[in-house]
VOGU-3710 file (C-alpha; in Angstrom, 3 decimals, decimal comma):
1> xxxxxxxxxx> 2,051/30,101/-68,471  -0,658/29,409/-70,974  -0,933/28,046/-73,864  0,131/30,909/-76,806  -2,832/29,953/-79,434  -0,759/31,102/-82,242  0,518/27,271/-81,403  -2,641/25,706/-82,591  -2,773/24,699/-86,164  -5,527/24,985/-88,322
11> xxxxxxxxxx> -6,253/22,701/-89,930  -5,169/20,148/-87,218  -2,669/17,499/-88,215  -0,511/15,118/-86,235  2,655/16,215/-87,185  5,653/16,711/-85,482  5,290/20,757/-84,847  9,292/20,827/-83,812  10,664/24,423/-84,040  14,576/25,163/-82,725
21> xxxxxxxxxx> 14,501/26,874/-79,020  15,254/30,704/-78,921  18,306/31,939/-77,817  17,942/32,429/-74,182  14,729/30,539/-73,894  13,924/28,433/-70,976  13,873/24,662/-70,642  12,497/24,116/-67,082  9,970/25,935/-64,605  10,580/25,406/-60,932
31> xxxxxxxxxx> 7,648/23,539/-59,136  6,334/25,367/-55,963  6,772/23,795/-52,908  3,238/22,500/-51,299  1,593/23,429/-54,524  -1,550/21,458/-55,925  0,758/19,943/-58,691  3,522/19,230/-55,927  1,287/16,954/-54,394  0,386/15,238/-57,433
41> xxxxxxxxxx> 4,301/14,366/-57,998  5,187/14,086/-54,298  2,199/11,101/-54,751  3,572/9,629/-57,446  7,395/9,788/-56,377  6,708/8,718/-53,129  4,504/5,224/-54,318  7,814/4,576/-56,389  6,217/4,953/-59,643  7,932/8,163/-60,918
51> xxxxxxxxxx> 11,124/6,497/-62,663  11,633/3,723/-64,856  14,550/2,582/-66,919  16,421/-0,227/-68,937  18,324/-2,624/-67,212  22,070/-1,034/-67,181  21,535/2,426/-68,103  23,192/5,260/-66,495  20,995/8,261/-66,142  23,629/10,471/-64,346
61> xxxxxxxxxx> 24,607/12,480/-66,911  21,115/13,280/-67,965  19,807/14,111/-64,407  23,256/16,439/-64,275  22,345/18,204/-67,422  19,014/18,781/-66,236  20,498/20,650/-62,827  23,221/22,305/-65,205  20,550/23,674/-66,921  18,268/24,643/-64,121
71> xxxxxxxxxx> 21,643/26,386/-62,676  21,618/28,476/-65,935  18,449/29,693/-65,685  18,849/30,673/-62,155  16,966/27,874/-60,507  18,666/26,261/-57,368  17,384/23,281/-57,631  18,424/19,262/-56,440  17,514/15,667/-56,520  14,740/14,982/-56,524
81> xxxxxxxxxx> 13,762/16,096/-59,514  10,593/15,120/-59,774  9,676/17,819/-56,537  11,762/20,499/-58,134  10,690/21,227/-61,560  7,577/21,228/-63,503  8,602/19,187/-65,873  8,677/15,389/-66,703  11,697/13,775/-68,227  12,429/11,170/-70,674
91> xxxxxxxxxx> 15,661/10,283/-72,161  16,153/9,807/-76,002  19,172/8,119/-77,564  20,419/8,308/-80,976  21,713/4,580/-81,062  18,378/2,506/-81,708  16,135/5,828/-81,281  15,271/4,577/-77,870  13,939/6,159/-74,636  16,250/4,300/-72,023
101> xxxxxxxxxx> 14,845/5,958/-68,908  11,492/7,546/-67,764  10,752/10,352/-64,677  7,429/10,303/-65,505  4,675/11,488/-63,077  2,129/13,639/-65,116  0,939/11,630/-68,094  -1,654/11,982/-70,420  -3,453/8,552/-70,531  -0,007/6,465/-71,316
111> xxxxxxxxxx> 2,130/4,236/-68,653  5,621/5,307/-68,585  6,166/1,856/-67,404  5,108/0,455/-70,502  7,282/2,991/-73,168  10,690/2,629/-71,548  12,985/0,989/-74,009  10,748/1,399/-76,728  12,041/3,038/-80,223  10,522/6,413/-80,508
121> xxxxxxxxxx> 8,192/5,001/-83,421  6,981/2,406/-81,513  6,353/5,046/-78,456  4,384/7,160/-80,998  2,894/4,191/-82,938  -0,914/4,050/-81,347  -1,211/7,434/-82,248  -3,721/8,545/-84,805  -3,092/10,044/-88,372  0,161/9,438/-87,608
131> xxxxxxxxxx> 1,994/8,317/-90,835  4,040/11,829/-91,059  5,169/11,422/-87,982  6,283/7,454/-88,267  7,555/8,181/-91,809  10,290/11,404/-89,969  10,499/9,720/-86,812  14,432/8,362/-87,875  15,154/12,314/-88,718  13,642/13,496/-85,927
141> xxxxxxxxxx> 15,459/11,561/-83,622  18,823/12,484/-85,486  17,630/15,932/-85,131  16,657/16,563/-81,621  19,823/13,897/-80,618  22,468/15,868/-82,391  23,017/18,561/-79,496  20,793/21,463/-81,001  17,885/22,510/-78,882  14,263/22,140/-79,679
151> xxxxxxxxxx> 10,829/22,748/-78,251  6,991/21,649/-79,491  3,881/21,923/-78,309  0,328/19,960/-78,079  -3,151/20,393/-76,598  -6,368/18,542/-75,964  -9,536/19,305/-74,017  -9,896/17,412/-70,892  -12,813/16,582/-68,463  -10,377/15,878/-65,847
161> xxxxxxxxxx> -8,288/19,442/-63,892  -6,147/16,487/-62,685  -1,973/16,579/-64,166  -1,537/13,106/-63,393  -3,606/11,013/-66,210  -2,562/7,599/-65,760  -4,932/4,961/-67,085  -4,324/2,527/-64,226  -4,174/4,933/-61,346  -7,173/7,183/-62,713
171> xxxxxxxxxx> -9,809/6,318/-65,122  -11,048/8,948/-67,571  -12,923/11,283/-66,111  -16,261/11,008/-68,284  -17,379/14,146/-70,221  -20,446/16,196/-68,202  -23,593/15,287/-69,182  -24,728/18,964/-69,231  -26,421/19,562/-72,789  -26,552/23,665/-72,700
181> xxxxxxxxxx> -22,597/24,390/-74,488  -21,676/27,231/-71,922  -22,710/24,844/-68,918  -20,196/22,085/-70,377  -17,867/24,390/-71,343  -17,150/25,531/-67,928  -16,483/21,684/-66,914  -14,068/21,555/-68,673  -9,969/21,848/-69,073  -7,466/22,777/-72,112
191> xxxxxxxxxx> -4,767/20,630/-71,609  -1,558/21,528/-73,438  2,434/19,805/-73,137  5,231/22,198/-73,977  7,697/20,039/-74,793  11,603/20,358/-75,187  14,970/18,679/-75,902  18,196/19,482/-73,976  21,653/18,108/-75,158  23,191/15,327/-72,750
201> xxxxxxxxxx> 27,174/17,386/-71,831  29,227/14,223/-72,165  26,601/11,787/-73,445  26,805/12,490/-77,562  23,608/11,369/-78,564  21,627/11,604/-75,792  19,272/14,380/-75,314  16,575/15,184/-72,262  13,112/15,137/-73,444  11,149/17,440/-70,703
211> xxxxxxxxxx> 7,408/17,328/-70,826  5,478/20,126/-69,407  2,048/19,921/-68,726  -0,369/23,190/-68,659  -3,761/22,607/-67,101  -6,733/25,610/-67,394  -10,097/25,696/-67,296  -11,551/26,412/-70,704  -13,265/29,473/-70,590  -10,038/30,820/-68,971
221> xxxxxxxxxx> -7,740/29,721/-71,460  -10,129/30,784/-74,395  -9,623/34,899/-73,928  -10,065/36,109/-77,154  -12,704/35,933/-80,017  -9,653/35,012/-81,866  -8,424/32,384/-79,425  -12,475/31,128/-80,041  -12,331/30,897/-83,937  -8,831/29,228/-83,632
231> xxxxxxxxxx> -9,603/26,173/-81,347  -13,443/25,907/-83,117  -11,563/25,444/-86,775  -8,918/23,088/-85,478  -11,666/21,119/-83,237  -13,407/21,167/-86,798  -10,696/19,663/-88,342  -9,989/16,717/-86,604  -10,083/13,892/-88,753  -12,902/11,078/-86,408
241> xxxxxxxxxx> -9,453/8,815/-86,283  -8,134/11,825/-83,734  -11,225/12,395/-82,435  -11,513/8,850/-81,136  -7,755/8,461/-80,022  -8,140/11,864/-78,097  -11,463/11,010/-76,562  -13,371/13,658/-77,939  -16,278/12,992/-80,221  -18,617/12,740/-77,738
251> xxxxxxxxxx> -17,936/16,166/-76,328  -16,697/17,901/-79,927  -20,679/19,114/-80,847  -20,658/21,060/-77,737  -17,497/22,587/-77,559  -18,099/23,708/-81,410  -21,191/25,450/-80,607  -19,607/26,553/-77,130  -17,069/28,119/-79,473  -19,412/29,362/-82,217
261> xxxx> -21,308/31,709/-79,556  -17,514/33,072/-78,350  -16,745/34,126/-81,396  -20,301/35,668/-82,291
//
């Protein structure tokens, strides 16, 4: 499913983006067997690196809420869940605003293994131009904890057409060194997260934080000469703080002008 463009705001701003789930929308997209991104979980679930959690916490009722809901949506689907959905999961609680356990295998250039037990401030704290997020973040987490259902979204552009962005198992792919815009362009990846919040049945404030990642290449992804002006005038926007924390000022000159000729 790609990324609906409509989603990226112009001008950009780290903000939370948090809109309230649809009636009958989905939460969770079954993960074919054998596929590319199987492999890339099956890799990380099998070298024991997929979950992670505080001493003492229970994460039964979350990993039954997730099947519940998969069972909903007409997905027959069982441990373990890291081979049968999509989808990464994180807990959230309301008490403390803490993420208690981690099923982690696709991340974005963050260690799950380093978040877990961390308030969701902290979690978000290296982030840049993040001050209206920080200043909600107690809200939010009374919000997406208090069992209503919620869903945001956020993109980058990526060198890499790999899910699984771990700084310690990969290093960053570098940027090509092509020069001509269209010749870079088609090196490179839009990299969006839906993400969503599912209520914990019988864990009152506790929700399920699922984290789906959407890999295409960029000239795929970019259809329209509206999709074109859209991504150019948020790229434009990005404050150098953002630019810097998402890796891309070194490639941001030639995806403008990349841009700038698709929407000629």
């Amino acid at each position: 499913m790609p990324l609906d463009f409509d989603r990226i705001a112009v001008p950009f701003r780290m903000q939370p983006g948090l809109q309230r789930l649809a009636a009958g929308a989905r939460h969770l997209m079954p993960l074919a067997p054998g596929s590319a991104l199987w492999q890339e979980k099956k890799r990380v679930r099998d070298a024991g690196a997929s979950r992670h959690q505080v001493p003492g916490f229970d994460p039964g009722p979350a990993i039954a809420a997730i099947l519940a809901q998969a069972r909903s949506e007409g997905i027959a689907a069982q441990e373990p869940i890291e081979l049968a959905f999509e989808e990464d999961f994180a807990v959230l609680e309301a008490a403390g605003g803490t993420l208690p356990w981690l099923c982690v295998c696709l991340p974005s250039h963050w260690a799950p293994e380093e978040k877990v037990g961390l308030s969701f401030a902290a979690v978000h704290a290296p982030v840049a131009d993040s001050q209206a997020l920080l200043a909600a973040s107690r809200q939010l987490v009374r919000l997406v904890t208090g069992g209503e259902r919620f869903e945001r979204y956020v993109w980058t552009v990526s060198a890499s057409g790999r899910h699984d962005q771990h700084p310690l198992r990969h290093a960053r792919e570098p940027w090509p060194e092509a020069a001509d815009p269209q010749a870079f362009a088609r090196r490179c990846f839009l990299r969006a997260e839906r993400q969503t919040f599912l209520p914990v049945a019988g864990a009152p404030g506790q929700a399920v934080f699922t984290i789906r990642v959407m890999l295409q290449p960029l000239p795929e992804a970019v259809r329209t000469v509206e999709d074109a002006r859209r991504l150019h005038d948020a790229l434009a926007s990005m404050s150098a703080a953002v630019l810097a924390y998402k890796g891309l000022a070194p490639a941001r000159d030639r995806l403008l002008a990349w841009l700038a000729a698709r929407d000629a």
